[in-house]
C-alpha positions in Angstrom: -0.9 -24.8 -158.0 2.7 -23.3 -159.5 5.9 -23.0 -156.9 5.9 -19.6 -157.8 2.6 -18.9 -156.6 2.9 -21.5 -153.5 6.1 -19.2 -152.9 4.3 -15.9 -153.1 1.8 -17.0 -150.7 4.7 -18.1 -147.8 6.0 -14.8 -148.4 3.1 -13.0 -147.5 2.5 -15.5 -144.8 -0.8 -16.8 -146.5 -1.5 -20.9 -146.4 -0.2 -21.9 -149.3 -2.1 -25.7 -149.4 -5.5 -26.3 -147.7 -5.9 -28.8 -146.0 -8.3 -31.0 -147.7 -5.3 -30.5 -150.9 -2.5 -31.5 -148.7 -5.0 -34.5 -147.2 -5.5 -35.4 -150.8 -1.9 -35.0 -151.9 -0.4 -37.1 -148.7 -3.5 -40.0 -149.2 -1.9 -40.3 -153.3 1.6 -40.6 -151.9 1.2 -44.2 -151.9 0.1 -44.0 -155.7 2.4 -41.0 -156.4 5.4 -41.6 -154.6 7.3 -39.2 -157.1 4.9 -36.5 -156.7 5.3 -36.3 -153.0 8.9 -35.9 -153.5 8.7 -32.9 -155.1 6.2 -31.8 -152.5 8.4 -32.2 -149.3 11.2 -30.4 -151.5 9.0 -27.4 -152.2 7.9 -27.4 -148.1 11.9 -27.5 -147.6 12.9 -24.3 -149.7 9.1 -22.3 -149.0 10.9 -22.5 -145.1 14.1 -21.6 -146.4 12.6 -19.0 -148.1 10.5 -17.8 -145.5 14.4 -17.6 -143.2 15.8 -15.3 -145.4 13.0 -13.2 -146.2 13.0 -12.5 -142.0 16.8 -11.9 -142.1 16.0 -9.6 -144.9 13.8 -7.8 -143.4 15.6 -7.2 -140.2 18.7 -5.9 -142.2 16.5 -3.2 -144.2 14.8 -2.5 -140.8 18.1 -1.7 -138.7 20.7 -1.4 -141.2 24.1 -2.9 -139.9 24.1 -1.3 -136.7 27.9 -0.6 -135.9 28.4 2.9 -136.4 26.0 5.5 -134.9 23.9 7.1 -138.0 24.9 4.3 -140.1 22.0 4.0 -142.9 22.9 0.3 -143.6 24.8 -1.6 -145.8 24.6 -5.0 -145.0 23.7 -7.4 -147.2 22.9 -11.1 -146.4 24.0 -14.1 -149.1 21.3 -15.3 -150.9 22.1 -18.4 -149.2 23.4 -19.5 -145.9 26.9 -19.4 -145.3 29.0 -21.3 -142.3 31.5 -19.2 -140.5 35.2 -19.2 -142.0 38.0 -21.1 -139.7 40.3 -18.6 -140.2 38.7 -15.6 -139.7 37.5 -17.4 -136.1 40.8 -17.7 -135.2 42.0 -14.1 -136.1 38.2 -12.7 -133.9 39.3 -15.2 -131.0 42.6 -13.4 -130.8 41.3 -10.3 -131.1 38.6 -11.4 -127.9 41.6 -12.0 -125.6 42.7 -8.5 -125.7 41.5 -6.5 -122.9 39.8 -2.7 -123.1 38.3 -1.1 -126.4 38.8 -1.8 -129.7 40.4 0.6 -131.9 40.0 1.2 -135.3 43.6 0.0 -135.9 43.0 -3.1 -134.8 40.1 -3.9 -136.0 41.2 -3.4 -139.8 44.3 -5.2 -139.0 42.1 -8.2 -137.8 40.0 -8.2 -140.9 43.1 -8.0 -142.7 44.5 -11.1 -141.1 40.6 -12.8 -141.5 40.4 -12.1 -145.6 43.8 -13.1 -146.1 43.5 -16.3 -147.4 42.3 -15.4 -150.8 40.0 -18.2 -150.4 37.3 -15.7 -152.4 34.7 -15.7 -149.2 35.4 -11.8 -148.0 31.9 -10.8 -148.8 30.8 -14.3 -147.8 31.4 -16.5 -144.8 34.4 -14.5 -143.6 32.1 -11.1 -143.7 29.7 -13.1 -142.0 31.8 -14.4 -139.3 33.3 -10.8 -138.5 29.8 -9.2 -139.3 28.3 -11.9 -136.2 31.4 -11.2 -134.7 31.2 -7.1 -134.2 27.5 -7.5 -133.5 27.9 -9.3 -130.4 31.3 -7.1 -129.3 29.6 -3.6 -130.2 30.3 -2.6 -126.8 34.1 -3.1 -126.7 34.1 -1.5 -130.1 35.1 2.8 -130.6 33.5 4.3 -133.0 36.3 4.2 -134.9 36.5 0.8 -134.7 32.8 0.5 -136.1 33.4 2.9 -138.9 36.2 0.4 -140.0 33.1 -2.6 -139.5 30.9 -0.5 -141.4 33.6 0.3 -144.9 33.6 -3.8 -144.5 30.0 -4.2 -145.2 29.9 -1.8 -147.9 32.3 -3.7 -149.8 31.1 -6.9 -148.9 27.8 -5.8 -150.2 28.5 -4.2 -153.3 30.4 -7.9 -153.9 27.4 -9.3 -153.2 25.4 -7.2 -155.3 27.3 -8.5 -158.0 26.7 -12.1 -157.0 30.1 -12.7 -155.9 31.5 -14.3 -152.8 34.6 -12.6 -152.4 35.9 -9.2 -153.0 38.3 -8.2 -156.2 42.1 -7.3 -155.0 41.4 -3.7 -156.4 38.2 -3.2 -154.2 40.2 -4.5 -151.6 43.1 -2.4 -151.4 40.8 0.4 -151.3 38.8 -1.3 -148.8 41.7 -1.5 -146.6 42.9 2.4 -147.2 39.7 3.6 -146.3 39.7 1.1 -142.6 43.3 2.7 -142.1 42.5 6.4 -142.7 40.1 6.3 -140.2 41.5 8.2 -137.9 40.3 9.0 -133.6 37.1 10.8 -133.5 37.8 12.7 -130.3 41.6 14.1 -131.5 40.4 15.0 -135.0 37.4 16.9 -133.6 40.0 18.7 -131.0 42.3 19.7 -133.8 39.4 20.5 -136.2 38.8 23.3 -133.7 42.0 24.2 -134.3 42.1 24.6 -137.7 39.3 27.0 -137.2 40.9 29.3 -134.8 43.1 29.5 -137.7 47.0 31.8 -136.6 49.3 30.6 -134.7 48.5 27.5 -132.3 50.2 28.5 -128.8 51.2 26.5 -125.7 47.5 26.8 -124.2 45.8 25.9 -127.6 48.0 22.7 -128.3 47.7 21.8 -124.8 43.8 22.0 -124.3 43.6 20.0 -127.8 45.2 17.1 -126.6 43.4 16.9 -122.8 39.9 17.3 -125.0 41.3 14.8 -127.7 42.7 12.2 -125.1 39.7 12.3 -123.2 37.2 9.7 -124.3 38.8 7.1 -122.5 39.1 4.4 -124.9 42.5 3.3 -124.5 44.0 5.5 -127.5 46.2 8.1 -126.2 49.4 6.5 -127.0 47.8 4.9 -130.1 45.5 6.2 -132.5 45.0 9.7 -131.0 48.7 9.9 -130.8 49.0 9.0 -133.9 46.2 11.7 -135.3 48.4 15.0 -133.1 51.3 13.8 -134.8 50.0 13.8 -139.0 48.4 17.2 -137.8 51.7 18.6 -136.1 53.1 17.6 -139.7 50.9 19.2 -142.0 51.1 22.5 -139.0 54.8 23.0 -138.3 54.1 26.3 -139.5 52.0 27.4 -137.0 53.3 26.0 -133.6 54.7 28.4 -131.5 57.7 27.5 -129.9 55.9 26.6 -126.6 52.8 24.5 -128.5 56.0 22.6 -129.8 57.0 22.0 -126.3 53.5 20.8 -125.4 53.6 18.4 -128.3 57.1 17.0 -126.7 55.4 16.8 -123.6 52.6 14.6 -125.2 55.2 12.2 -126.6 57.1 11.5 -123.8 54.1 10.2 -121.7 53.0 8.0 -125.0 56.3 6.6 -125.4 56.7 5.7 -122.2 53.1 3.8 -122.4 54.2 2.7 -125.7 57.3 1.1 -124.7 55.2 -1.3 -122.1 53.1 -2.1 -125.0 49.9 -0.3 -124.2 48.5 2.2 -126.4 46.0 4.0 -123.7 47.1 6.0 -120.2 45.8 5.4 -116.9 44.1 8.2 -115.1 46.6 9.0 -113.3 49.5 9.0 -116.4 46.5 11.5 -118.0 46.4 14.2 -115.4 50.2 14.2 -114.6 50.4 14.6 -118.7 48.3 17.9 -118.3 49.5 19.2 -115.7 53.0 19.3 -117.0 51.7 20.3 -120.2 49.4 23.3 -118.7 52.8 24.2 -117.2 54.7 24.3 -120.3 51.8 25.7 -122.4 51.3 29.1 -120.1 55.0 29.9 -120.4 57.0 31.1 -123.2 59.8 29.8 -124.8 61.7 33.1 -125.8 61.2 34.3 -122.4 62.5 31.7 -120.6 65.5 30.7 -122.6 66.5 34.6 -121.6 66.1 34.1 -118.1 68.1 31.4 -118.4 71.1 32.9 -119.3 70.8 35.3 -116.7 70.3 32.2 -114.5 73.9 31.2 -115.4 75.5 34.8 -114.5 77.5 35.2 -111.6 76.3 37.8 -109.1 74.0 40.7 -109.5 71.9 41.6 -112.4 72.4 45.2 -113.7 69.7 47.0 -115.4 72.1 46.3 -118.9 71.7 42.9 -117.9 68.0 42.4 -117.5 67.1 45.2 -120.6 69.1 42.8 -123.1 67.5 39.4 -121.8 63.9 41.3 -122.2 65.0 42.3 -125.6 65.6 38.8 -126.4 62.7 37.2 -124.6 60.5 39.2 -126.5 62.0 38.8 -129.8 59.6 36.3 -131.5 57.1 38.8 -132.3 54.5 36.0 -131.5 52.1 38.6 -129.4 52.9 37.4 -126.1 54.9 40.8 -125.2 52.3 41.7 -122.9 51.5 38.0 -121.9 53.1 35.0 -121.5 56.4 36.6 -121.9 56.0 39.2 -119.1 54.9 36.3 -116.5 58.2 34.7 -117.6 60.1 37.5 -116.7 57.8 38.6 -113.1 58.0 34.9 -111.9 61.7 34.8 -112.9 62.2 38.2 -110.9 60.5 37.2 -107.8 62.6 34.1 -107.3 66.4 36.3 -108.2 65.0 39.6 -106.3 67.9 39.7 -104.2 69.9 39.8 -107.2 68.7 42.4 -108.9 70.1 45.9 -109.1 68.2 49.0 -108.2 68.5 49.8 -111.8 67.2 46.6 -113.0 64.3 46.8 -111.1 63.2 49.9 -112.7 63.9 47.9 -115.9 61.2 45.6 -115.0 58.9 48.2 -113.8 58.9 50.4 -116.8 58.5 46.9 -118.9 55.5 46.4 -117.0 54.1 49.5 -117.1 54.4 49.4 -121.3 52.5 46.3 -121.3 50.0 47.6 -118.8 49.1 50.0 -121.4 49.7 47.9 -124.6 46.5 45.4 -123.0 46.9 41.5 -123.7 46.7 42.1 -127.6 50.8 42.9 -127.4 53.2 46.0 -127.8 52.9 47.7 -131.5 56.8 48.3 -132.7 56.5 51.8 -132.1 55.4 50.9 -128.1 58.1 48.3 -128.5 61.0 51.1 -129.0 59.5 53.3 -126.9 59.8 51.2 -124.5 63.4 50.2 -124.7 64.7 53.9 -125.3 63.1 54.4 -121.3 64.8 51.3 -120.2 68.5 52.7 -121.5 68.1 55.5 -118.8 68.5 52.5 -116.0 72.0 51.8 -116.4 73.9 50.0 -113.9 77.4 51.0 -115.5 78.2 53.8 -117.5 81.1 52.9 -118.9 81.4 50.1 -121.9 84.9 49.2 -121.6 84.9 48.9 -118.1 81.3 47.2 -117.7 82.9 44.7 -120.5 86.0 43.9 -118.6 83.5 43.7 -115.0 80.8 41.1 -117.2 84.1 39.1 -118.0 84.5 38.4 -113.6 80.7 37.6 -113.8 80.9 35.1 -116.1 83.7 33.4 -114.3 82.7 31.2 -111.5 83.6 30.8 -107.7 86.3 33.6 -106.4 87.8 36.6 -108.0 91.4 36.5 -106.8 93.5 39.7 -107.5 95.1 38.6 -110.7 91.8 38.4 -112.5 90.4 41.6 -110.7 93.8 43.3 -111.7 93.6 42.2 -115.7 89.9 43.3 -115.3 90.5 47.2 -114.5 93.5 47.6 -116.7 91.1 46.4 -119.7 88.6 48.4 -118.8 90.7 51.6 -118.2 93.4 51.3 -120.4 91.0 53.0 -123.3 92.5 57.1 -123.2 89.1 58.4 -122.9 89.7 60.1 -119.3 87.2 58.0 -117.1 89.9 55.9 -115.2 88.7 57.9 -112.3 85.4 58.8 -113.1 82.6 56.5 -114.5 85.2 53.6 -115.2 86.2 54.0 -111.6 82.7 54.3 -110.0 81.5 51.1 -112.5 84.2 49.5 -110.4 83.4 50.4 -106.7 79.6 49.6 -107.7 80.5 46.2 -108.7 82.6 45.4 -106.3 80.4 46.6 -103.8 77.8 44.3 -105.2 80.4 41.2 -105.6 82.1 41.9 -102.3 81.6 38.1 -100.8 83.3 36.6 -104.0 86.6 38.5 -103.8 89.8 37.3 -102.3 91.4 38.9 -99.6 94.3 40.1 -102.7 91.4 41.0 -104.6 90.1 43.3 -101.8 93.5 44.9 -101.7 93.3 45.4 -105.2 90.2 47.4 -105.1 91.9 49.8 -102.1 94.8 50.6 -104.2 92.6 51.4 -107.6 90.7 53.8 -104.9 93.8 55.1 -103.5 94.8 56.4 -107.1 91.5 57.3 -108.6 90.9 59.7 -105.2 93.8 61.4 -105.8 92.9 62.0 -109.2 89.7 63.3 -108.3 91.4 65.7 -105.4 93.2 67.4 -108.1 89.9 68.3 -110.1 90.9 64.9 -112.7 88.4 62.0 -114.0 91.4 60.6 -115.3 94.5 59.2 -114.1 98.1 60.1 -115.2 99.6 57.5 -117.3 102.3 57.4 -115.3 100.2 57.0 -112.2 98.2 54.7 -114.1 101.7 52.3 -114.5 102.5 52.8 -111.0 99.0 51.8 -109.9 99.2 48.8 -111.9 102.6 47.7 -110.9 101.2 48.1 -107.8 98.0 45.9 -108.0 100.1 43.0 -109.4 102.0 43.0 -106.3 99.4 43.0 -104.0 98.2 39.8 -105.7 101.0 37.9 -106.5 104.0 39.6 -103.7 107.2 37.7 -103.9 108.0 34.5 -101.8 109.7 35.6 -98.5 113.8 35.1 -98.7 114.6 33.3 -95.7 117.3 34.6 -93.5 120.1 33.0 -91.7 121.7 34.1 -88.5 125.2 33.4 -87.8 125.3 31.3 -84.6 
């Protein structure tokens, strides 16, 4: 009987010796001592044989069984292997960490394990982190077993080629692919992204990253971070200003995880995260920065006032007009309502009456200055140079003494055009009317002499006040707010 055939018959677990032939071979091993040599060294490798042949079978059976779907591409050696040292002690480190295992750090540990150039990467040291990954499948993402399973195609196609190790060129490649594998969960949150296709606002960048960061598998400051970020890149084009805001949002909270050396949050770090970005994803950046500034004027807002900061808010031409950027301005509204002028108020109301009948789609251009040419009819003053020379005191803060009040009305009247008692004068009594608390006593006295003159203008059928009058009144209101120390006077005894 040949090996080949004894071998054939082991493999197809058939008896490959009866047992009157092995009787008869074992009671000649006295004669044959040679002969039965060879016999116990063809028992040896028919079991060896028969080891492999089961491991083989196992491997074409269930494939490498890291990544869900995988088809299989494990390949065993055709002999037995022992475990490599080094990639031990590179696994053991990696079995200390606590949580899952990201893809990152898995291909940084098989890095480490090959790194010896020792040629056994498709041999013992695949074995070891093959053995390795099997029995830590649960700690493992699926990221992670993505990076296990470009491992085993490498090691195999070494194998194929009856080598033990794999070439540096394979390698490098080997090692591209394990690093380009990015977080499952983010890319398939900004893959929806890229099919809504336009331009990403607050809400849309701000749902991505709750759906994208919430697998739970300690990646939110690491590898999902990581994935926002290249797409953010390759995007900039199409973040509104407030998905921007959202992304800053995102990288505070990982940087702060970062920077105690954990790549993951903690359920509670995750829903103060969305919540903040929620906030900052339903507002709108245009809108707010506008409010803003009226935030830092003194005193009332006139319907000027609030027109301009709508005109800005709503500059962007990003569709929110009807949206985003009209909550900005209602919420903003509701907290300064005291604040606003009768006029303003109308301002407001005929913006939201436009968008009302624009719908959530946005104002056309045409609704746009339509819109604006109604709002123009709610002025709070009617005269430029005087409402310039009045915006001047609003911008200043605390008091207006009589000095400023004084250089204030000469600037604003002091232009010819016959208003000093008319519409220049009544832009005066309204604001100060409106600014009362904030004036000095001076100031106060200032505003009863401008009345004085501009009454007596008006009794003599005049919207204007004489130049000379004008001069006098002047004169007069620089006393009033800076009079002349007292002399003081000495009595002869």
């Amino acid at each position: 009987m040949t090996i080949a055939k004894t071998a054939s018959a082991v493999i197809t677990n058939k008896a490959a010796l009866t047992k009157s032939q092995e009787k008869h071979l074992i009671g000649h091993s006295k004669l044959h001592g040679k002969e039965a040599a060879q016999l116990g060294q063809v028992k040896a490798q028919l079991a060896d044989m028969k080891a492999q042949l089961a491991t083989l079978k196992a491997a074409v059976k269930n494939g490498d069984n890291f990544s869900a779907g995988s088809r299989g591409c494990w390949t065993p050696t055709p002999q037995w292997t022992p475990k490599d040292l080094g990639a031990m002690v590179e696994l053991n480190k990696l079995s200390q960490t606590s949580g899952p295992i990201s893809a990152e750090q898995m291909a940084n540990t098989i890095d480490r394990a090959t790194a010896d150039l020792d040629g056994q990467a498709a041999s013992s040291e695949y074995r070891t982190v093959a053995d390795w990954a099997m029995n830590n499948r649960e700690r493992l993402t699926p990221e992670a077993k993505q990076v296990v399973d470009i491992y085993s195609k490498y090691a195999a196609m070494s194998q194929a080629r009856g080598e033990s190790g794999i070439p540096q060129d394979d390698f490098k490649k080997m090692l591209g692919e394990m690093r380009d594998v990015g977080d499952a969960s983010a890319k398939k949150a900004l893959a929806n992204l890229d099919r809504k296709g336009g331009t990403v606002s607050g809400e849309d960048m701000a749902r991505a990253i709750k759906t994208g960061t919430a697998d739970h598998d300690g990646q939110a400051a690491g590898a999902e971070a990581k994935e926002f970020e290249k797409w953010a890149s390759k995007n900039e084009s199409r973040l509104s200003p407030e998905a921007k805001e959202v992304l800053d949002v995102y990288r505070k909270h990982t940087k702060a995880a970062q920077a105690q050396g954990r790549t993951g949050l903690t359920d509670t770090e995750s829903a103060a995260m969305n919540r903040e970005m929620r906030k900052v994803g339903a507002g709108d950046v245009s809108a707010r920065k506008a409010t803003e500034k009226l935030d830092k004027e003194q005193g009332p807002i006139s319907g000027e006032d609030l027109t301009k900061a709508i005109r800005e808010g709503i500059s962007d031409t990003d569709g929110h007009s009807t949206t985003s950027e009209l909550k900005e301005f209602e919420k903003w509204a509701a907290k300064n309502e005291s604040r606003l002028t009768p006029e303003a108020k109308n301002v407001l109301k005929t913006y939201q009456a436009a968008a009302k009948k624009a719908g959530p789609e946005g104002m056309t251009t045409k609704e746009t200055d339509a819109m604006f040419k109604a709002m123009d009819r709610f002025q709070t003053f009617h005269d430029s140079s005087m409402r310039n020379a009045l915006q001047g005191l609003d911008n200043k803060s605390g008091k207006i003494n009589g000095k400023d009040l004084t250089a204030a009305i000469e600037k604003g009247a002091a232009d010819l055009d016959g208003q000093a008692a008319g519409l220049e004068f009544t832009d005066t009594m309204k604001w100060a009317r409106q600014n009362y608390d904030r004036l000095t006593p001076d100031a106060k006295k200032v505003v009863e002499t401008y009345e004085k003159y501009a009454t007596r203008a008006q009794a003599q059928g005049s919207t204007g006040i004489d130049q000379n009058d004008f001069n006098k009144m002047i004169k007069e209101m620089k006393f009033v707010s800076s009079p002349p120390p007292v002399r003081p006077v000495f009595y002869a005894a």
